[in-house]
C-alpha positions as CSV (number, residue, x, y, z in Angstrom):
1,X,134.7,-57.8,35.4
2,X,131.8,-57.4,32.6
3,X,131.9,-56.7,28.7
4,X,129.7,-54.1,29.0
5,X,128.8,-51.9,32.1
6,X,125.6,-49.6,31.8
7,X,124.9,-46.6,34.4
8,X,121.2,-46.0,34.6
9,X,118.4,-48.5,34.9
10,X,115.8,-46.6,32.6
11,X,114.3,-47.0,29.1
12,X,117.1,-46.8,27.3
13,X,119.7,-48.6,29.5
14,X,117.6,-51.2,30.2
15,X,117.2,-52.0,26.1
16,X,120.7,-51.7,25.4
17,X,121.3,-54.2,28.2
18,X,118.9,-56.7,26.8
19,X,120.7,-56.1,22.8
20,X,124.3,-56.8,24.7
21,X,123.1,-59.7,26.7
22,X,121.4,-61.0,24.1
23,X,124.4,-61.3,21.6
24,X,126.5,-62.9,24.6
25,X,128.2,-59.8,26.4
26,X,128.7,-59.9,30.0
27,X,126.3,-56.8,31.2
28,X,125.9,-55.1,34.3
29,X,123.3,-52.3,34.7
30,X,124.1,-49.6,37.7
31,X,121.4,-48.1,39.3
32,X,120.8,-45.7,41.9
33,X,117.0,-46.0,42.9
34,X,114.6,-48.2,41.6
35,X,114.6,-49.1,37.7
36,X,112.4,-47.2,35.6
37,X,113.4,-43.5,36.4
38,X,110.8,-41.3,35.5
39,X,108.6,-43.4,33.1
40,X,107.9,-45.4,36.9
41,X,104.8,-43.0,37.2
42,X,104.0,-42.5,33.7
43,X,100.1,-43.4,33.6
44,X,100.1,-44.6,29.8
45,X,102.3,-45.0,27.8
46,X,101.0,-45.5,23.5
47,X,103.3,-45.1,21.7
48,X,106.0,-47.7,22.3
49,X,106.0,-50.5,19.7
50,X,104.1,-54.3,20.6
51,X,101.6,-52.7,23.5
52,X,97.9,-52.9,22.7
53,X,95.9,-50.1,21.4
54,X,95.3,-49.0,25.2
55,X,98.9,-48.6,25.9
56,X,101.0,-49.4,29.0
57,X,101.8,-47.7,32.3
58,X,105.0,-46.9,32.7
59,X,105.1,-49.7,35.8
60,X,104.1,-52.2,33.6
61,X,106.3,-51.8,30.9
62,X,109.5,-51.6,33.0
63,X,108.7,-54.7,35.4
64,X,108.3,-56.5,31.6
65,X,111.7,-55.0,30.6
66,X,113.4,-55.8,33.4
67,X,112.1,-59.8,33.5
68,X,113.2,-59.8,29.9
69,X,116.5,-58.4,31.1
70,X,116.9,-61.0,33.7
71,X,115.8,-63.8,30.9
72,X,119.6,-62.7,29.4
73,X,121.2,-63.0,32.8
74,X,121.7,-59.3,33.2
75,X,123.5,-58.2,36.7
76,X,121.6,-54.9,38.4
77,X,123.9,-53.2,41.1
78,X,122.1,-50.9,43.1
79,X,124.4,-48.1,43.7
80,X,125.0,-44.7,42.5
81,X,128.0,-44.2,40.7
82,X,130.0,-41.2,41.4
83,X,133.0,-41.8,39.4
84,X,133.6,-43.8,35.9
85,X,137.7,-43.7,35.4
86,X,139.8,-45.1,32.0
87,X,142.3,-47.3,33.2
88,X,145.9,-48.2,31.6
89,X,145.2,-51.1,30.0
90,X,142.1,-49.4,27.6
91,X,139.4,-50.8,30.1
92,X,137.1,-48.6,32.6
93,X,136.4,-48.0,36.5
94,X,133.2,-47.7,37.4
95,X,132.5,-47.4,41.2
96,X,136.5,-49.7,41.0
97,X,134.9,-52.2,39.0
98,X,136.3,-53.0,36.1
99,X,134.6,-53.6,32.4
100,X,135.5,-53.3,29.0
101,X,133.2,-50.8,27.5
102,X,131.0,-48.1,29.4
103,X,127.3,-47.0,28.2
104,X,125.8,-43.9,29.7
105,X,122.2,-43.3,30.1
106,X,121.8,-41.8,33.0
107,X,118.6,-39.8,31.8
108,X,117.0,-37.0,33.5
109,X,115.8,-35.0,36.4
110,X,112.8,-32.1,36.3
111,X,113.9,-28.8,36.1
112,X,112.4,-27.0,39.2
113,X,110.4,-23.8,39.3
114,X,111.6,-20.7,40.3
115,X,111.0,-20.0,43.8
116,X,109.0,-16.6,42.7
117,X,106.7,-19.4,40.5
118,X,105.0,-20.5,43.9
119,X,103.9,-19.4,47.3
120,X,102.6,-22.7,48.8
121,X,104.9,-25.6,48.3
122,X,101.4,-28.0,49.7
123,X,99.6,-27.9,46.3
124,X,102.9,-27.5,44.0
125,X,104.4,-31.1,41.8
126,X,107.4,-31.2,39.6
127,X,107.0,-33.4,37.0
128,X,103.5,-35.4,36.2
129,X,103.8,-37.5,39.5
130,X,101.0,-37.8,41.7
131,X,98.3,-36.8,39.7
132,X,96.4,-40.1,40.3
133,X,96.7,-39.4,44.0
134,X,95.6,-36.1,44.2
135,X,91.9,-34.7,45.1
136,X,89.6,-35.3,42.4
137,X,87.2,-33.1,41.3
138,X,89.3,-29.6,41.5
139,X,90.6,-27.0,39.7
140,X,94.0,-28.3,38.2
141,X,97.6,-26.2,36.0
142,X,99.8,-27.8,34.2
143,X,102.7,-26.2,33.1
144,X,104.2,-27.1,30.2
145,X,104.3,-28.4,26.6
146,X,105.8,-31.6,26.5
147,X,104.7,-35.5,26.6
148,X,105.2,-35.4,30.4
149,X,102.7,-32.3,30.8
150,X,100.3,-34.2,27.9
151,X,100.3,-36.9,30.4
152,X,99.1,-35.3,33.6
153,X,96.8,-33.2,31.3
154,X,95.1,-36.4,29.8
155,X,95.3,-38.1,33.6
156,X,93.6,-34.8,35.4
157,X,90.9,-34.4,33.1
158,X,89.2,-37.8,33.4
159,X,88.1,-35.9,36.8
160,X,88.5,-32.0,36.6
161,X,86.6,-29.3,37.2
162,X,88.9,-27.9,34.3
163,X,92.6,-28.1,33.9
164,X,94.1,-24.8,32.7
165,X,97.6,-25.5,30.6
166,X,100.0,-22.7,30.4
167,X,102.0,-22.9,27.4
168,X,105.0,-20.9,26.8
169,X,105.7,-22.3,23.3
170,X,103.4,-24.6,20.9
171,X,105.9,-27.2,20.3
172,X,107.3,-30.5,22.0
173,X,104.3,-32.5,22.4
174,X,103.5,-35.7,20.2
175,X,100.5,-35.2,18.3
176,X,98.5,-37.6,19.2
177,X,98.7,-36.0,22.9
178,X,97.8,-32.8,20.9
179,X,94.7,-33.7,19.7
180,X,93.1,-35.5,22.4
181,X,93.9,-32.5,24.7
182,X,91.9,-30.4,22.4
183,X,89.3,-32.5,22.8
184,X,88.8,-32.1,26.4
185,X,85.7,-29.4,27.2
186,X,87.1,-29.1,31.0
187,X,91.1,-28.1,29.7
188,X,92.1,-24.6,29.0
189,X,95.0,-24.3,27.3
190,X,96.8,-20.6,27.4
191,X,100.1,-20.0,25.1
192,X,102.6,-17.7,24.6
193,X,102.7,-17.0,28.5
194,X,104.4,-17.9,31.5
195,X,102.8,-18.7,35.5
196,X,104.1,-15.5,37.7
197,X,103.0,-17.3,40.5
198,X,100.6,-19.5,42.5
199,X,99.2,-19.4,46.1
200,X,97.3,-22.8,46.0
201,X,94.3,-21.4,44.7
202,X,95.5,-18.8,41.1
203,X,97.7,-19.0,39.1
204,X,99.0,-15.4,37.7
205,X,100.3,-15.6,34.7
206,X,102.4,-13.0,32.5
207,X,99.1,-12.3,30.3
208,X,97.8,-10.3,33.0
209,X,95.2,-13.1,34.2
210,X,94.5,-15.0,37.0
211,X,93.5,-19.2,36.4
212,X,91.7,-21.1,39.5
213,X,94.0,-23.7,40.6
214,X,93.8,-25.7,43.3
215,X,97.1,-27.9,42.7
216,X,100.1,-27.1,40.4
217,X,102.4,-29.7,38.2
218,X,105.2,-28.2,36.6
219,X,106.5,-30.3,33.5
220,X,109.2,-28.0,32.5
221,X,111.9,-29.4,30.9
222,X,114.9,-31.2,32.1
223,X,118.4,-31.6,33.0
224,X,120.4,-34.4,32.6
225,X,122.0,-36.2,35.4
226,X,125.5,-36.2,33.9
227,X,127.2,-33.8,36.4
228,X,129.8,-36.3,37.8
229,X,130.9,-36.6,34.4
230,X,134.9,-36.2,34.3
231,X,134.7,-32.5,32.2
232,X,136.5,-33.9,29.0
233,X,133.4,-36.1,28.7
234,X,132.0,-33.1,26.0
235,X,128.8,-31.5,26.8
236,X,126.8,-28.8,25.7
237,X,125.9,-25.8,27.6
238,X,122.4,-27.3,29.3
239,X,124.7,-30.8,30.4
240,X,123.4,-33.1,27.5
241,X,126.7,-35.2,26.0
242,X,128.0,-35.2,22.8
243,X,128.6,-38.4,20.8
244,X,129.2,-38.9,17.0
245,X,127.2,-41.3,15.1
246,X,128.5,-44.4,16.6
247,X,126.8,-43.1,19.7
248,X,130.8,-43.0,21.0
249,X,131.5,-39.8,23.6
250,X,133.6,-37.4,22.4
251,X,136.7,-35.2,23.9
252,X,138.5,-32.2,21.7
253,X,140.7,-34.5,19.9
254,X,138.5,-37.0,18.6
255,X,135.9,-40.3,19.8
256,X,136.9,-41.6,23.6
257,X,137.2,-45.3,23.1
258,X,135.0,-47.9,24.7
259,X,132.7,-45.0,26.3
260,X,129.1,-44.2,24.3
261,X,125.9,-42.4,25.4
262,X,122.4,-42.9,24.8
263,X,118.7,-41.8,25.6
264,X,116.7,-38.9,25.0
């Protein structure tokens, strides 16, 4: 058994494991692939506190999180959990492994496109992966307005013929992202519209015009990987759980003891 168990090896897991270990908690990180999550293929990462002025990629900055994690004797299990359960004497199951407090931060998974969205699955991504392993030197969408489309944005256009962006909103990207985007002569970036569809060479979009493409990244939001959650865990409708300020989880009838959330 272990103070403090915490399901997901990402960012924020991975931080909260080195603050308990650090302060002398038992801690035992579960994980279900390799740590990192999604910030694995993040190409640079600039705005995290103590990296240089040419930022991190997202490789780099877990394998440093994770030594520093193993510097405070952290435990990794590699497994998924598919059950965490309170037992009788105030303490928690997880996977039948007992601790004495719970953190979630199970992060994220991409939400997918509609299968209307695209006629070639070939030249279609979810998420900013792969675009430093892509053709270079083509016609590139992103679609999206976040920091994971900024990302692939910034990544293509060191090589693009041009990278259009279809925005459906102006919002959700850092500004920093923002204004280096602008900057690019070879990115197009269309708002207020949406991608109809793409055959792996246009995109139609609901603006009535048609955008060469040759590959496809969809960076559309995301949904969070908390459905094997028991269901008086509180959510809201889209998945994401609700805590109070003590980052406790909640039920109806007030703050569920030893069990807290965290990440984005």
């Amino acid at each position: 058994m272990s103070d403090v168990a915490i399901i997901g090896g990402g960012p924020a897991g991975l931080q909260a494991a080195i603050f308990t270990a650090s302060e002398g908690l038992s801690t035992t990180v579960y994980e279900s692939n390799a740590c990192g999550g999604q910030i694995l293929d993040t190409p640079c990462l600039e705005n995290l506190a103590g990296q240089s002025r040419y930022g991190v990629s997202g490789r780099e900055f877990i394998k440093a999180t994770v030594g520093q994690c193993s510097e405070f004797n952290v435990r990794f299990t590699f497994e998924e959990v598919k059950k965490i359960l309170p037992t009788v004497d105030g303490q928690w199951s997880v996977n039948a492994q007992y601790h004495r407090s719970v953190i979630i931060a199970v992060g994220s998974s991409y939400n997918e496109p509609h299968e209307t969205q695209c006629n070639t699955i070939h030249n279609t991504f979810v998420g900013p992966y792969h675009t430093q392993t892509v053709p270079r030197g083509m016609n590139y969408c992103v679609v999206g307005c976040g920091n994971s489309a900024g990302q692939a944005i910034m990544e293509l256009a060191q090589h693009a013929l041009q990278v259009t962006v279809i925005k459906h909103s102006s919002g959700g990207m850092s500004q920093y992202l923002t204004d280096r985007i602008l900057k690019q002569k070879n990115v197009l970036v269309v708002e207020n519209t949406d991608l109809l569809s793409f055959n792996g060479k246009y995109v139609h979009c609901t603006d009535n015009q048609v955008y060469p493409a040759d590959y496809t990244f969809f960076c559309i939001g995301v949904v969070p990987n908390t459905q094997f959650l028991p269901d008086y865990i509180l959510k809201d409708e889209s998945g994401f759980i609700y805590t109070n300020n003590a980052f406790q989880c909640v039920k109806y009838d007030g703050p569920i003891r030893g069990l807290y959330a965290i990440g984005d």
